[in-house]
N, C-alpha and C positions, 0 to 999 in steps of 0.2 A: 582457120587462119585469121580471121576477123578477129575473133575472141583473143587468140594469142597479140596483135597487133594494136586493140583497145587494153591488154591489161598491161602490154609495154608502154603504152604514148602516157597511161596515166598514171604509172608510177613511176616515170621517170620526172613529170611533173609532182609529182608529189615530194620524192628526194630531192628535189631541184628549191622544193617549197620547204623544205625541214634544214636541207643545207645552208639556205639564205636566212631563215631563220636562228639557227645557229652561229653563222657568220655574226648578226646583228647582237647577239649577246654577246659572243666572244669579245668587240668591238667595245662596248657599252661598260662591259664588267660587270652585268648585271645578269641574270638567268629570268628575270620577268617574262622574255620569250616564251621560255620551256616552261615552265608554270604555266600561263596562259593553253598552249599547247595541250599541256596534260590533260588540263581541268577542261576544256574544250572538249576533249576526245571522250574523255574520262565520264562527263557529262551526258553525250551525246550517246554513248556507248549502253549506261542508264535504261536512258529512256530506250535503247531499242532491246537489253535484256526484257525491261517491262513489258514491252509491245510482244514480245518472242512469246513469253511464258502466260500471255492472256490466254483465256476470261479468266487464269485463279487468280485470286485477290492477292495483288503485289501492289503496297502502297507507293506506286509510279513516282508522286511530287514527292513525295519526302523520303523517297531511296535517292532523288536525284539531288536534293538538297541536300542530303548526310555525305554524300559521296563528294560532291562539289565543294562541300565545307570542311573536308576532312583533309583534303587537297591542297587548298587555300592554305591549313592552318599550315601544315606541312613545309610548301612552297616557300612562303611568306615568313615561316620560322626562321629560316635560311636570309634572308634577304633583309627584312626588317629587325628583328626582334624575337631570339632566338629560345625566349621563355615560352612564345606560342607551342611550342612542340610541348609543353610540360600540358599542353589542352587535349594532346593527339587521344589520348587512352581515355578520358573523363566522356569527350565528343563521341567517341565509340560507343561508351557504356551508354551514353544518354540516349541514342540511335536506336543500341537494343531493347532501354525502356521502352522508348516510345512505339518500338514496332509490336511490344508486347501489349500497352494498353491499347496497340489499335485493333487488337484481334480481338478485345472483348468489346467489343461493337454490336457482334450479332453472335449467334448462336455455335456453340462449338460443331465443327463437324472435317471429315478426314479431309477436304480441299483446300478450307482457312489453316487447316493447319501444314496442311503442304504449301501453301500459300506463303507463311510465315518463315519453312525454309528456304522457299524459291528468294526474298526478299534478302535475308542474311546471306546469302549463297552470292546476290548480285554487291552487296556490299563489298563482300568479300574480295570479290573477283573482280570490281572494276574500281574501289576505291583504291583500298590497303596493299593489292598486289601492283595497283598502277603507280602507286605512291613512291615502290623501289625506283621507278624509272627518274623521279625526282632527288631520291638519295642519291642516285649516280650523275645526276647532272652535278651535284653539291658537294662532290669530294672534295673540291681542289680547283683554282683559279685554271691551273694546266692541266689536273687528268678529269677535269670534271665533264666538260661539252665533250671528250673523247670516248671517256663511259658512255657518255649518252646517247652520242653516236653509234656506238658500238653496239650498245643492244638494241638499235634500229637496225644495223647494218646487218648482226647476226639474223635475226628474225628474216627478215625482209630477202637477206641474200639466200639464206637455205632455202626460202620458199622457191624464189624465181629456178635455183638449181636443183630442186627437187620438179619444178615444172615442167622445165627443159630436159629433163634427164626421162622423167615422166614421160613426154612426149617423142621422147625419139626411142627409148627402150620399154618404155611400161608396159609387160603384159599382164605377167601375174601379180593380183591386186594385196596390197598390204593387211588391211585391215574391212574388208568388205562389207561386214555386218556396220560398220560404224563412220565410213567413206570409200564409198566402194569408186569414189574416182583416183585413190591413191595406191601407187604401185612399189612395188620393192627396188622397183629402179630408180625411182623418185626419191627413197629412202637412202640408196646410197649416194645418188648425188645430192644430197640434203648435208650428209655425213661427210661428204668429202669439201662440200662447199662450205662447213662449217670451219673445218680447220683453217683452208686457207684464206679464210676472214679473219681469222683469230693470227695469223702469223704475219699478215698485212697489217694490222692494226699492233702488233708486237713490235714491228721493224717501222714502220712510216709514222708512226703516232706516238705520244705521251705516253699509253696504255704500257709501253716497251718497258717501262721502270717500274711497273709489277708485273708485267708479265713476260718472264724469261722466254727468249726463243725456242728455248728447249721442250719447253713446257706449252705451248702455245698450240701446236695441234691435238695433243690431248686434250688440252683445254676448250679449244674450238669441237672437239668430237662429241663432249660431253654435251656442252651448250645446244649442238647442236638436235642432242636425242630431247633436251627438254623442248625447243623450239616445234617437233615433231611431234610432242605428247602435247602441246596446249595447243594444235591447230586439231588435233582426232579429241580433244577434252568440247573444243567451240564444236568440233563437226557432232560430237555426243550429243552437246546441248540443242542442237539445231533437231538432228533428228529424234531425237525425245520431245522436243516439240511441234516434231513435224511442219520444219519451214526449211524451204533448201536455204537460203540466204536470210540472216540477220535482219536486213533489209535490201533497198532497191540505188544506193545514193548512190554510186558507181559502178557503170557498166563494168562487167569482169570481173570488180569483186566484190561484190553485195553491199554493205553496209560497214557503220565503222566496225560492228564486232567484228568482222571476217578480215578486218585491215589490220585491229590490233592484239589481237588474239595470241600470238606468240611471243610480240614484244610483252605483252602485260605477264604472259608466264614465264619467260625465260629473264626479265630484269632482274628477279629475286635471286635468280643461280646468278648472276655474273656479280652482284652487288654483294652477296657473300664470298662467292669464289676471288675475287677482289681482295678480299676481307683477310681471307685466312693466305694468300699471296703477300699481301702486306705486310707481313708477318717478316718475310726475308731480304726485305729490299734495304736500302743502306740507310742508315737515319737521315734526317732531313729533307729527302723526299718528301716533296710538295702536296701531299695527300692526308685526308682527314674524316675518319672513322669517326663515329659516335662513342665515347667513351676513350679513343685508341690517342 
């Protein structure tokens, strides 16, 4: 009950802390919020992949500095000066340069070289895929802090109803080789709690002018299975590393990897799924695609 009661008092503090801050950008007109936000998490998240996948040789400061500057460029494209993003792909390449002259440092052998995937693998995963959650802040003066919210809200809420469903019905376990704390009960209320995020945020928010009613709990069902696949993807990582928790920064839920974990996987489906919706809404809608 403890457990349950520390992981309620501090995510509600936490959405309490994402809502205020969102408020303050809506307010402002400016998204330096979420930016900040991102690259904060996005950063911190870094360094505790690096710490996860020690002693192989992951170059820790300059996975956090490629990550952190890729964000930045990203963010700031948006906000300042929107030819920065023409640096997004160059920045990238020059990351993988440089992760490649750093392995001829010392001697070839199978750990520097699993090393050098574990490193692109963290890029991957906490820069480039965190970076969608910045695209969906950036749609649109009205559906943009809405996106953004929403794939907080999605991630965040299936978890809580996959917990609670977890805990009052979970016996037989999901996936046991790979989280043997998650249960099929947990899964459908993950799936069920999906949708009706998705039809709350269809009907009470911006998000409603791409995404039809009609369409909103399938929508939310699918979200919701990726939301599912990026928390058993981090539980992989963890136990292939053999650490139960990312880290220790918050009682109930370990560190930031175990907070952001589904948000960073599931923003790339909703910032496409988004994408190809946009598609049927009526022209002039207040929303703005790359290229669209």
């Amino acid at each position: 009950m403890a457990t349950v009661f520390t992981r309620v008092w501090i995510g509600s503090v936490l959405i309490v802390a994402i809502v205020g801050l969102l408020t303050i950008d809506k307010l402002s007109g400016h998204g330096y919020g979420a930016i900040a936000l991102v690259m904060a998490l996005g950063s911190a998240g870094l360094v505790e992949f690096a710490r996860m996948v020690h002693p192989r040789p992951v170059a820790s400061a300059g996975l956090v500095l490629a990550g952190a500057g890729y964000l930045a460029l990203l963010g700031l494209g948006y906000e300042l000066e929107p030819r920065l993003h023409l640096l997004l792909a160059p920045w990238a390449v020059l990351t993988l340069y440089a992760l490649f002259f750093w392995q001829l440092r010392g001697a070839p052998s199978a750990v520097r070289f699993e090393g050098l995937g574990l490193t692109v693998l963290g890029f991957v995963y906490m820069a480039f895929l965190s970076g969608f959650t910045l695209e969906l802040r950036f749609l649109g003066p009205e559906v943009g802090p809405s996106a953004f919210f929403f794939a907080i809200a999605m991630a965040k809420g299936t978890d809580i109803c996959a917990f609670f469903a977890g805990k009052a019905f979970g016996k037989k376990k999901l996936v046991p080789s790979v989280s043997p704390g998650k249960s099929t009960a947990g899964f459908y209320g993950a799936v069920a709690g999906g949708a009706l995020i998705a039809v709350l945020f269809s009907v009470f928010s911006p998000l409603g002018k791409l995404i039809p009613l009609s369409l909103a709990p399938g929508f939310g069902v699918v979200l919701s299975l990726v939301v599912i696949s990026g928390d058993l993807i981090e539980s992989f990582f963890k136990r292939s590393a053999e650490v139960k928790d990312s880290a220790s920064l918050l009682p109930g839920f370990g560190g930031v990897l175990d907070i952001v974990d589904s948000v960073v996987i599931v923003a790339p489906a909703i910032y496409f799924g988004l994408y190809a919706l946009s598609a049927f809404v009526p022209p002039g809608t207040p929303v703005s695609f790359p290229g669209g």
